[in-house]
C-alpha positions in Angstrom: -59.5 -44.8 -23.8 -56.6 -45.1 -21.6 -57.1 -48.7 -20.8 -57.1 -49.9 -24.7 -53.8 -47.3 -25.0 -52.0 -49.0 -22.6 -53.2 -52.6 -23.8 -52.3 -51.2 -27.3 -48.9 -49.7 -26.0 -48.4 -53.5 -24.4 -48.9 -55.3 -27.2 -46.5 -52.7 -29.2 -43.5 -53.9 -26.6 -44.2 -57.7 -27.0 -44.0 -57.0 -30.8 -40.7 -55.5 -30.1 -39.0 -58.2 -28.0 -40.1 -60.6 -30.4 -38.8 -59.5 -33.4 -35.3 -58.4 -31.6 -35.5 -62.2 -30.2 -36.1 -63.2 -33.7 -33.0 -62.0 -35.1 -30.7 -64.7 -37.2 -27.8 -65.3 -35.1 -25.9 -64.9 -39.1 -26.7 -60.9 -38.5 -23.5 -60.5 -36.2 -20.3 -60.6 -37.7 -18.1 -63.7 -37.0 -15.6 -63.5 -39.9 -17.0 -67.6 -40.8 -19.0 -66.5 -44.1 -16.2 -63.6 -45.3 -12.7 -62.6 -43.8 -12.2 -59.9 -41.3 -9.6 -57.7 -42.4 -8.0 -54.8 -40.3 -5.3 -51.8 -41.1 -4.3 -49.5 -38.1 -0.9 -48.3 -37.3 1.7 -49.3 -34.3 4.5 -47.6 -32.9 5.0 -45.9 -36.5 4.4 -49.1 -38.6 1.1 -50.0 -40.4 -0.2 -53.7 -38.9 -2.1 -55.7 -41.2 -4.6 -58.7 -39.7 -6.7 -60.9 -41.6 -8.7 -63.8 -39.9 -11.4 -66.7 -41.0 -13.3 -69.0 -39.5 -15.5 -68.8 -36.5 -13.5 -69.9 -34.0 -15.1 -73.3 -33.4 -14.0 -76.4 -33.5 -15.6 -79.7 -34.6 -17.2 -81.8 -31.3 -17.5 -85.3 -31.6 -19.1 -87.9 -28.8 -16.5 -89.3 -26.4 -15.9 -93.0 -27.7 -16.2 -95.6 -24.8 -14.7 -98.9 -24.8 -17.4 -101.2 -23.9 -15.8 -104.1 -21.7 -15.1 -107.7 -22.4 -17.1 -110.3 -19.9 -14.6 -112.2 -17.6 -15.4 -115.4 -17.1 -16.2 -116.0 -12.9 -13.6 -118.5 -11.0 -14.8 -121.3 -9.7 -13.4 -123.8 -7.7 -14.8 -127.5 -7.0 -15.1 -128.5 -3.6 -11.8 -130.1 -1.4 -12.6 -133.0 1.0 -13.2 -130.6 3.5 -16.3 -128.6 2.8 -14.9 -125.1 2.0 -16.6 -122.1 1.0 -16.5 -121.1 -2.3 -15.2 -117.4 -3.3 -16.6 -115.7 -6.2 -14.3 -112.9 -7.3 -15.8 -110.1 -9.8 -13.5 -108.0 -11.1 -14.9 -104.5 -12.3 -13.9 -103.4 -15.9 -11.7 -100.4 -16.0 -13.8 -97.8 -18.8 -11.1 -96.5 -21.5 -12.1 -93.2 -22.9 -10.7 -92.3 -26.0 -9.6 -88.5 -26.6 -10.5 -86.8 -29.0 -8.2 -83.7 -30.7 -10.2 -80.7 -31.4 -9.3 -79.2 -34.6 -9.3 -75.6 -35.5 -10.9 -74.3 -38.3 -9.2 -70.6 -37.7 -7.0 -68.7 -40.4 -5.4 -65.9 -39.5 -2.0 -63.7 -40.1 -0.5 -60.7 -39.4 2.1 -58.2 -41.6 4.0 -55.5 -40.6 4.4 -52.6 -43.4 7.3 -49.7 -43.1 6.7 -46.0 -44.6 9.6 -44.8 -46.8 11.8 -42.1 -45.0 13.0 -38.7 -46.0 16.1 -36.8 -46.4 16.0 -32.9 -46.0 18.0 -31.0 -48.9 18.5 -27.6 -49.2 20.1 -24.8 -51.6 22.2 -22.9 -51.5 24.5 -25.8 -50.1 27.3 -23.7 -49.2 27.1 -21.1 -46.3 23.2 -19.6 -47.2 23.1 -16.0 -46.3 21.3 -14.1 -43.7 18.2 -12.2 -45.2 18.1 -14.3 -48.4 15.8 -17.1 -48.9 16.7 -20.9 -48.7 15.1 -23.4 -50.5 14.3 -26.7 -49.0 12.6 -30.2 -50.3 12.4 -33.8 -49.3 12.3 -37.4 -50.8 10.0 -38.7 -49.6 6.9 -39.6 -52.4 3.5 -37.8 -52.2 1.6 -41.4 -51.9 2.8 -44.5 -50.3 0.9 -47.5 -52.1 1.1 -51.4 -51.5 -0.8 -54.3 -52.4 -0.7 -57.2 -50.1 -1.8 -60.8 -50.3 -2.4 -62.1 -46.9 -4.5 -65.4 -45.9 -5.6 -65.7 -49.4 -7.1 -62.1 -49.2 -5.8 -59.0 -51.0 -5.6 -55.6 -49.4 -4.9 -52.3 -51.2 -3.3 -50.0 -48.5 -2.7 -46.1 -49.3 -1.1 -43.5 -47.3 -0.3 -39.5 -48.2 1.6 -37.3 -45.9 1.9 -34.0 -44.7 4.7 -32.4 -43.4 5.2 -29.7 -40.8 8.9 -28.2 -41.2 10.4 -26.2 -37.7 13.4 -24.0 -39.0 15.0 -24.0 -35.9 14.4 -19.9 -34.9 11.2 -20.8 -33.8 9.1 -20.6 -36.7 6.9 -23.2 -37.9 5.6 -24.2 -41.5 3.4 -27.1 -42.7 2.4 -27.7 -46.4 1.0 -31.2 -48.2 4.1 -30.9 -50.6 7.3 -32.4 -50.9 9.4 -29.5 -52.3 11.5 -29.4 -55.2 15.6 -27.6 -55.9 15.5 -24.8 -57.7 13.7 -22.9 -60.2 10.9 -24.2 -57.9 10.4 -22.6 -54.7 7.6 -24.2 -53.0 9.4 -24.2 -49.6 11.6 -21.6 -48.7 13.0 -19.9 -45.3 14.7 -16.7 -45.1 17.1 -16.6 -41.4 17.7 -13.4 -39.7 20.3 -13.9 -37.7 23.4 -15.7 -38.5 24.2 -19.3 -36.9 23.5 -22.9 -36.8 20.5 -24.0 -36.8 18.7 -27.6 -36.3 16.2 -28.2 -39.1 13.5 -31.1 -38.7 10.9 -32.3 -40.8 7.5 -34.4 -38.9 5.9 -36.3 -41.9 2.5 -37.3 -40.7 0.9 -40.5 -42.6 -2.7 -40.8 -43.2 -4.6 -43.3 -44.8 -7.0 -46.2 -45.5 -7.2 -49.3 -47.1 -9.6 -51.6 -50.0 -11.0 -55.1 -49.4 -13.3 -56.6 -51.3 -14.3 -53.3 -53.0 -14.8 -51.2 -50.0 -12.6 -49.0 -48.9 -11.8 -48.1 -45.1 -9.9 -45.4 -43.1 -6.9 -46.8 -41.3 -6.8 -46.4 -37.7 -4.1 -44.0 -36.4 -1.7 -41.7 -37.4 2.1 -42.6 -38.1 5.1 -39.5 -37.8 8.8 -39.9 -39.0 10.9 -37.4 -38.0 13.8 -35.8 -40.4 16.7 -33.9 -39.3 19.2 -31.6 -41.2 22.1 -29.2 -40.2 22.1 -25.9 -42.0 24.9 -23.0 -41.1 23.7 -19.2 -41.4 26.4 -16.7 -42.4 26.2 -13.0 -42.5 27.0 -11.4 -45.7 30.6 -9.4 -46.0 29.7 -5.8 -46.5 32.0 -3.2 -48.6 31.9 0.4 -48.4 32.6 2.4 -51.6 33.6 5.9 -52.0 
């Protein structure tokens, strides 16, 4: 029983090899058939590539010249008998080069994000102990269609933002903000001053090719700043 398990088990692994040997050299990927489309982000821009063709390039037979026969010199005899010299001069071969031509397509865009301003109310001198709003420009989707090599590429980033105050505190929501009645984003100071107010918007994304749609590689983060001055309130005394 063990010797027709291992025979079997043998047999099994040549099975194997054979059909990964067997495999159409079409299976891998070589952007010749469709093109090969790519989205990531690069020192806070989005990159776009797009490439066809294989990579090869057409081979063709080096073309030799064959050589023409030249005639041999001969020279009739003098009165004195002298020896006759037969000189045979040896063709020079000519081979013709021949320019490869490339049958690779390929491009490369660079796409910016929009970038925000920081508002706030009130404008004037917000008070100590009282709430301030705050909002941004900036757009709660970034979309673009782009037409490169002949293929087009639907790329779609959202962002999230992650506000620091300036007293230490931290606050990150999905949403732009919005002046008042609306008070989606608001910090109350406790102490009077000037403080240094910055806004990170993160972008995350992906793209559509061809109907299927694909994360984009990386993460890109613009930095807003804004100046806002604390003041205490006057207080009164009343009898």
């Amino acid at each position: 029983m063990a010797h027709l398990s291992s025979r079997h088990m043998k047999r099994l692994l040549i099975a194997i090899l054979f059909l990964a040997l067997a495999t159409p050299s079409e299976a891998i990927a070589d952007c010749s058939s469709s093109a090969c489309v790519d989205v990531f982000t690069q020192n806070n821009q989005i990159i776009i590539t797009a490439k066809k063709g294989n990579g090869g390039s057409a081979t063709k037979k080096p073309v030799v010249t064959k050589p023409k026969p030249q005639p041999t010199l001969w020279f009739p005899p003098k009165p004195k008998p002298v020896p006759t010299v037969k000189r045979t001069y040896k063709p020079r071969v000519r081979v013709k080069k021949v320019v490869t031509k490339s049958v690779n397509l390929s491009d490369r865009l660079i796409k910016m994000v929009p970038t925000g301003t920081i508002a706030y109310q009130p404008e004037f001198e917000p008070l100590v102990h009282v709430p301030v709003i705050f909002w941004c420009d900036l757009p709660s989707i970034f979309q673009s269609r782009v037409n490169i090599i002949g293929e087009v590429i639907d790329v779609a980033l959202r962002p999230g933002f992650a506000w620091q105050w300036g007293d230490g505190e931290i606050f990150t929501t999905t949403q732009s903000g919005a002046p008042y009645p609306n008070q989606q984003i608001t910090h109350t100071y406790k102490q009077p001053g000037t403080y240094t107010v910055t806004l990170i918007a993160t972008w995350n994304g992906n793209f559509k090719h061809n109907g299927a749609t694909r994360a984009i590689t990386g993460t890109i983060k613009i930095p807003s700043f804004a100046v806002i001055t604390v003041v205490a309130a006057n207080t009164r005394f009343t009898k």
